[in-house]
C-alpha positions as CSV (number, residue, x, y, z in Angstrom):
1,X,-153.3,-17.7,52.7
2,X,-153.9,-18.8,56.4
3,X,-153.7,-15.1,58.0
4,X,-152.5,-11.1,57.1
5,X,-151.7,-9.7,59.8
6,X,-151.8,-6.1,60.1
7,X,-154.2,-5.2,57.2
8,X,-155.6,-2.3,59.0
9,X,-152.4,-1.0,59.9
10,X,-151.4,-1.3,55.9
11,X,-155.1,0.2,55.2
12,X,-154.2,3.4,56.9
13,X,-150.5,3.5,55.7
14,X,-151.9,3.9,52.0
15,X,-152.3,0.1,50.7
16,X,-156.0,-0.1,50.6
17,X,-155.8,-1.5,47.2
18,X,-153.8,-4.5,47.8
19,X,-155.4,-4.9,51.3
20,X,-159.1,-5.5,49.3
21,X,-157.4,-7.6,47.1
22,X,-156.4,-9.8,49.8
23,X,-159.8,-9.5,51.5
24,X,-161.5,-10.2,48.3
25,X,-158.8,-13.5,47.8
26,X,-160.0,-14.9,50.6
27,X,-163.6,-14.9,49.9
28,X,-165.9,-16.6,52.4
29,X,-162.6,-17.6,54.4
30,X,-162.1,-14.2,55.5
31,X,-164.8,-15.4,58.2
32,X,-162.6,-17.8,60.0
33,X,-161.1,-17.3,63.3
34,X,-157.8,-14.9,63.7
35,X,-159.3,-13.4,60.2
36,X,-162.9,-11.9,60.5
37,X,-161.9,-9.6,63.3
38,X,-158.9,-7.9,61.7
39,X,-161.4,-7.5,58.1
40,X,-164.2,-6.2,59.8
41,X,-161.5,-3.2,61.2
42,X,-160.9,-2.1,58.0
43,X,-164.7,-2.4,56.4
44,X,-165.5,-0.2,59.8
45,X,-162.4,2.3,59.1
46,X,-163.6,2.4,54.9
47,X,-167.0,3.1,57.0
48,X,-165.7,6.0,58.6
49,X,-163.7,7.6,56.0
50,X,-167.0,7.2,53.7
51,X,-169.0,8.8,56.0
52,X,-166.7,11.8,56.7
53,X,-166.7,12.2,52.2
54,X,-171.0,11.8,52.8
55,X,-170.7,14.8,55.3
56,X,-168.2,16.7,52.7
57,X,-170.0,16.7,49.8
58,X,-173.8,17.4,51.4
59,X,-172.1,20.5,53.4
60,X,-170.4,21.9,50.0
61,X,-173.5,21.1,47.8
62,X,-175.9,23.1,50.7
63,X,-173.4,25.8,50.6
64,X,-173.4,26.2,46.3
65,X,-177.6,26.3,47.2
66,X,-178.4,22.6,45.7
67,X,-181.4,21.4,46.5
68,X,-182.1,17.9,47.8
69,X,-185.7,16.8,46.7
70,X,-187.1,13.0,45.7
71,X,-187.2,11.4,42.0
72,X,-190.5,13.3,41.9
73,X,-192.3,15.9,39.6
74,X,-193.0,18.1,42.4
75,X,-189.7,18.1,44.2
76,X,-190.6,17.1,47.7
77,X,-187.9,18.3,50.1
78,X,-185.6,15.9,51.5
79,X,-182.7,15.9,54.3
80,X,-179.6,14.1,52.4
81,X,-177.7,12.5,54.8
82,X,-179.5,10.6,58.0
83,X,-176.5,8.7,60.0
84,X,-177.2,5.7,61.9
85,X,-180.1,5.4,64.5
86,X,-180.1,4.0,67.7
87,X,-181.2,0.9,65.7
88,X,-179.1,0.4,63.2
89,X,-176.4,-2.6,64.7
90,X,-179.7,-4.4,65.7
91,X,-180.6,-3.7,61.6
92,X,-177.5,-4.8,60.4
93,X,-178.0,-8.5,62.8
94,X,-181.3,-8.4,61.2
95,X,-180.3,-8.3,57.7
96,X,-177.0,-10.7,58.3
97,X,-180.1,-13.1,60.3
98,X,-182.5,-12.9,57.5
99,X,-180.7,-12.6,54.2
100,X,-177.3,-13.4,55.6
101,X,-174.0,-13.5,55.4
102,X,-174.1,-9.9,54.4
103,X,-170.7,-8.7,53.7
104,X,-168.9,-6.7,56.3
105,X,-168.8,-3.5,54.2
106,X,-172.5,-3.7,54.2
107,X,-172.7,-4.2,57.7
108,X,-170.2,-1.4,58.6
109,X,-172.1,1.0,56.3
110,X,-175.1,1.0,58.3
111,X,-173.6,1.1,61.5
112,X,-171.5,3.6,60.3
113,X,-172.6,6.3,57.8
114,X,-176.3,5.9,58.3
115,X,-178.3,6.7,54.8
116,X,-177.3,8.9,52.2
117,X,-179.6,10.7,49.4
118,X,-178.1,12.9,47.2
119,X,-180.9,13.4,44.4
120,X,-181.1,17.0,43.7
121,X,-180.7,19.8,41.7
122,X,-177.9,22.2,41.3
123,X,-178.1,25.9,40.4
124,X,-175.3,25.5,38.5
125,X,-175.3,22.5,36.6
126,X,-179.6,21.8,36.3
127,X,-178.9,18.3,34.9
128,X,-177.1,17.2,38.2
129,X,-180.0,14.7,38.9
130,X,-178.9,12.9,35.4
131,X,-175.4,12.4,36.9
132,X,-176.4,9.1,39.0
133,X,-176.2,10.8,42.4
134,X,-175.2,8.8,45.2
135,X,-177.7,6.8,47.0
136,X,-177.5,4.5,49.6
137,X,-180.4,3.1,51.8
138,X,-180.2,0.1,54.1
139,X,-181.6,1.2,57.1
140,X,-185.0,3.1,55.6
141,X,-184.5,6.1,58.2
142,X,-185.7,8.6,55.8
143,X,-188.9,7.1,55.1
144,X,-190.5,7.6,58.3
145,X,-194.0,4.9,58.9
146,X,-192.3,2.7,56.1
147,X,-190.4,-0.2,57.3
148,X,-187.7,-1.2,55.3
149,X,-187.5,-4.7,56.5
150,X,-191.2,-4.8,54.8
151,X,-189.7,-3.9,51.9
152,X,-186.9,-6.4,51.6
153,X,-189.9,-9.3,52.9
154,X,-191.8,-8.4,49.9
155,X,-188.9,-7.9,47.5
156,X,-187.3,-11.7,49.1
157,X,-190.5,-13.6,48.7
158,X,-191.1,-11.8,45.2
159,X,-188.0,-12.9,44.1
160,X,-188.1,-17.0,45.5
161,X,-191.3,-17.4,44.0
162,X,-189.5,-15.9,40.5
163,X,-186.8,-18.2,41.2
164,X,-188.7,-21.0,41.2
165,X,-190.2,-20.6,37.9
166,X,-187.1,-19.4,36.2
167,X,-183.5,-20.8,36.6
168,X,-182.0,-18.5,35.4
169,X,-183.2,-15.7,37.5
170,X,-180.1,-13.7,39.0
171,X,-179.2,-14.0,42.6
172,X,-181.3,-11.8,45.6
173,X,-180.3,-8.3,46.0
174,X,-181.1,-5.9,48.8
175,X,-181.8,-2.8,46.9
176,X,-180.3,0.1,48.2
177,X,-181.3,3.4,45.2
178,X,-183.1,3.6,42.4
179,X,-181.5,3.1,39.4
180,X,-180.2,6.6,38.0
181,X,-183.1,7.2,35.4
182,X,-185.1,6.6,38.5
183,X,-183.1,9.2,40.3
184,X,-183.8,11.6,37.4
185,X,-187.7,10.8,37.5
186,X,-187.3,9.5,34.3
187,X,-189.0,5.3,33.9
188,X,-185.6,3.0,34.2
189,X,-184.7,-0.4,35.2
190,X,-184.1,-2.5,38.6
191,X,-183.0,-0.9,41.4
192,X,-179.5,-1.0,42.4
193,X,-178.4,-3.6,45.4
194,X,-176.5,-5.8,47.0
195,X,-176.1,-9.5,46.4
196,X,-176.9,-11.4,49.4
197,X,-175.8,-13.3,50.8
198,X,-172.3,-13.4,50.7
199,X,-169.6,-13.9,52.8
200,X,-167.2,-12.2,51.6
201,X,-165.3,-8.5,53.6
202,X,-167.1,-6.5,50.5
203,X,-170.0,-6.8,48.7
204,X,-170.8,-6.9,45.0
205,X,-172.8,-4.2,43.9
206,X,-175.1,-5.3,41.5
207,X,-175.6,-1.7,39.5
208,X,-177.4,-0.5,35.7
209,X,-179.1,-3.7,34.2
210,X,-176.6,-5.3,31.6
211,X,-173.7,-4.6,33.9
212,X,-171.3,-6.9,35.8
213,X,-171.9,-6.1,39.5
214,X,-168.4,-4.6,41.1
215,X,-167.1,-4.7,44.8
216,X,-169.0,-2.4,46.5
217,X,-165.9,-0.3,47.6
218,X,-165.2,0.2,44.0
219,X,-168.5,1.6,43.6
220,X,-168.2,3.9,46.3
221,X,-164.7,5.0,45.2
222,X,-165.8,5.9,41.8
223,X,-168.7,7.7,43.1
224,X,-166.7,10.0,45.3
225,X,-164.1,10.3,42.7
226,X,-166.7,12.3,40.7
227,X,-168.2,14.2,43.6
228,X,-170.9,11.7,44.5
229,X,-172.0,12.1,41.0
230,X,-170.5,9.0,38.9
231,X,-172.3,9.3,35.4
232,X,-171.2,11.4,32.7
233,X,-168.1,13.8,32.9
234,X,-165.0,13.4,34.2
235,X,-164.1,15.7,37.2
236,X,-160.4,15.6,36.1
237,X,-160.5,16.4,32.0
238,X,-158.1,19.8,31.1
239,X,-159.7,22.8,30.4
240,X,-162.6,24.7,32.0
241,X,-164.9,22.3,31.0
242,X,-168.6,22.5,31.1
243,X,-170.9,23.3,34.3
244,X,-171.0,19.5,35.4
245,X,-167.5,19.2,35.3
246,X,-166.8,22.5,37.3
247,X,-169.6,21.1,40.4
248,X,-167.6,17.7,40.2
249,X,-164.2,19.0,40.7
250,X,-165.8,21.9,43.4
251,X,-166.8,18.4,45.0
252,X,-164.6,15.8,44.9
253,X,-161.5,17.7,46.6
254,X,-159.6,16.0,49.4
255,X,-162.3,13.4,49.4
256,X,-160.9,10.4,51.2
257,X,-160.0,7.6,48.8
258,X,-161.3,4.1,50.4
């Protein structure tokens, strides 16, 4: 395939599945001249359209009284939904210097939607922080006098120095949420991230331990589908259904499909 034209156009007329299978054909190519302009349009307009399901769901869960606290015992208070800093395109050149290429829905998100932290409880569904809630932190704007780039240092030169003594040692991920016993204070497994680098328009999401890592769209897709709260129910099964069922559906209306 030596060019699509138009796929942003397509994007917004409804095909956004064939146009990421297209991007996700082309691979690294999708960097090339006459190509890597057009891609990055529609990782910044899946960007957008994530961000205005983000500002959705924290305004309807702060409206049904949930409240956003950390994976800890004592329920520290926490604002969900930070967007972008003045900083963040110089963060997202940092991360595609350091650890790049990062893909461009990576890149997009954090100029974009900024970073999301939906842990929390609901009054109506007390186990909401066992459905997986959606996180996603790449710029560390939350965690004020903690530098994320710190983080991802340590985390890099943790993981050469176990690459070096094991081969078979997965790739590098930038980790962007705990995993979703984590989110539930409850001892889990690795943190969930992004492979870098990669040159691809999205990313592969590399989720639960065990598990094949996905395009990163797909993740988000699947998390909004349920509300921003991917594990366990399904918002859409008949009847009344229980408590986390009736929060997911209350959530996931006219969300913006990606």
């Amino acid at each position: 395939m030596a060019s699509s034209p138009n796929w942003l156009q397509r994007y917004q007329e409804g095909q956004r599945d064939q146009v990421w299978a297209e991007l996700r054909e082309l691979g690294g190519t999708v960097r090339q001249a006459g190509l890597a302009q057009e891609a990055q349009l529609v990782c910044d307009e899946m960007a957008r359209r994530a961000r205005h399901n983000v500002e959705l769901i924290v305004e309807r869960l702060t409206s049904q009284g949930y409240a956003f606290h950390a994976n800890d015992r004592v329920r520290t208070p926490v604002v969900p939904w930070v967007p972008p800093t003045g900083q963040a395109a110089q963060h997202a050149a940092w991360l595609q210097e350091r650890f790049g290429p990062v893909p461009m829905t990576v890149l997009s998100w954090v100029r974009i939607v900024g970073d999301v932290w939906l842990v929390g409880t609901h009054p109506q569904w007390p186990e909401s922080a066992s459905g997986d809630p959606l996180v996603i932190e790449l710029e560390g704007s939350r965690h004020r006098g903690t530098s994320i780039r710190g983080h991802y240092e340590e985390g890099f030169q943790a993981w050469r120095e176990w690459a070096e003594e094991d081969p078979d040692a997965g790739p590098f991920t930038l980790d962007v949420a705990p995993d979703r016993l984590h989110k539930d204070n409850i001892s889990g497994g690795a943190p969930y991230g992004i492979i870098v680098p990669d040159p691809a328009a999205d990313g592969q999401f590399a989720g639960e331990e065990g598990d094949d890592p996905i395009p990163f769209v797909s993740y988000l897709n699947d998390a909004f589908a349920h509300g921003g709260f991917p594990y366990g129910e399904f918002p859409w099964l008949p009847g009344p259904g229980s408590s986390e069922v009736q929060v997911k559906r209350s959530l996931n209306q006219d969300l913006l499909p990606l």
